[in-house]
C-alpha positions in Angstrom: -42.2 -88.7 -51.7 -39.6 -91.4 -50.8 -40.1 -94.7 -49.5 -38.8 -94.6 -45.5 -38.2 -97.2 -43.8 -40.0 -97.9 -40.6 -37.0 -97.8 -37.8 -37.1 -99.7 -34.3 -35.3 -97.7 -31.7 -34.8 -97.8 -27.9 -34.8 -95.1 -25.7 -32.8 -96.1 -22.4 -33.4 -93.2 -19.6 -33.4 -93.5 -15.8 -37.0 -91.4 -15.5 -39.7 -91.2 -18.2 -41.2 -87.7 -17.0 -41.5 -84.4 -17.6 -39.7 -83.1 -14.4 -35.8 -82.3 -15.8 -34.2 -80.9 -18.9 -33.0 -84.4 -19.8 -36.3 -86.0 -19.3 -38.3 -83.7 -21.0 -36.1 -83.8 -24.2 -36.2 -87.5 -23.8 -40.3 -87.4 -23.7 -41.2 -84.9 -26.5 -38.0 -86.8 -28.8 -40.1 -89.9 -28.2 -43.2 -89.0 -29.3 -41.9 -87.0 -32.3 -40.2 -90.2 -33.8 -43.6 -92.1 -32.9 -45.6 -89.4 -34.9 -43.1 -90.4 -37.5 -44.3 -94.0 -37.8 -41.5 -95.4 -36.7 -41.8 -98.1 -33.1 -39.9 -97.1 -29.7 -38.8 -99.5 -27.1 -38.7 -97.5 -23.9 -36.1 -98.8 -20.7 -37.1 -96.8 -17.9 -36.7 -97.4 -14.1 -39.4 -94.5 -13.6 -42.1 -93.8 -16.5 -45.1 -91.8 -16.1 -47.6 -93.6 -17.2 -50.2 -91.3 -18.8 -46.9 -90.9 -21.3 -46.5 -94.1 -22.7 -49.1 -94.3 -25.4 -47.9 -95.9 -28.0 -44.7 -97.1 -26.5 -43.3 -100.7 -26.0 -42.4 -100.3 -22.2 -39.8 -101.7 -20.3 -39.7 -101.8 -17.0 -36.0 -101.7 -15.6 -36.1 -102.9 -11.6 -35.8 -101.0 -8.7 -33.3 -101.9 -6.6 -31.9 -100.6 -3.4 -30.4 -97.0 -3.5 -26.9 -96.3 -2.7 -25.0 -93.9 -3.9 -25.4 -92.2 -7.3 -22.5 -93.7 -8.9 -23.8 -97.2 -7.7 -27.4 -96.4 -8.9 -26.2 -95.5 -12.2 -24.4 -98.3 -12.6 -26.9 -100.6 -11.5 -29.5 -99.0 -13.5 -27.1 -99.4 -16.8 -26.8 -103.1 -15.8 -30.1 -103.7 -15.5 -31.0 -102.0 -18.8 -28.8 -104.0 -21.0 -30.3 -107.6 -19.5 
């Protein structure tokens, strides 16, 4: 068998549950690579918590709500600090 190297990887997702399509994906993609060995840095303005085994967890802040546009761009900001 090959020698493969052990990969660090973000995931950056608004919500870390298992209540959309996106989210969902997002979850079970997570905990495949994890299973794989490699480490996952998880930026997440909501995260279930009882899904985070295993995870490095970041914690993006919750600011006020506006508009959608204006959360999405807050949350992007937010994330890449």
């Amino acid at each position: 068998m090959p020698n493969i190297q052990k990969l660090k990887i973000a995931f950056v997702i608004k919500n870390f549950l298992v209540t959309g399509g996106a989210e969902k994906y997002a979850v079970e993609t997570a905990r495949r690579i994890l299973e794989k060995g490699h480490d996952i840095d998880l930026y997440a303005k909501y995260i279930d918590d009882s899904l985070i085994s295993g995870f490095q967890v970041f914690r993006i802040p919750k600011a006020m709500e506006f508009s959608s546009v204006l959360s999405l761009y807050r949350f992007s900001q937010n994330a890449s600090q």
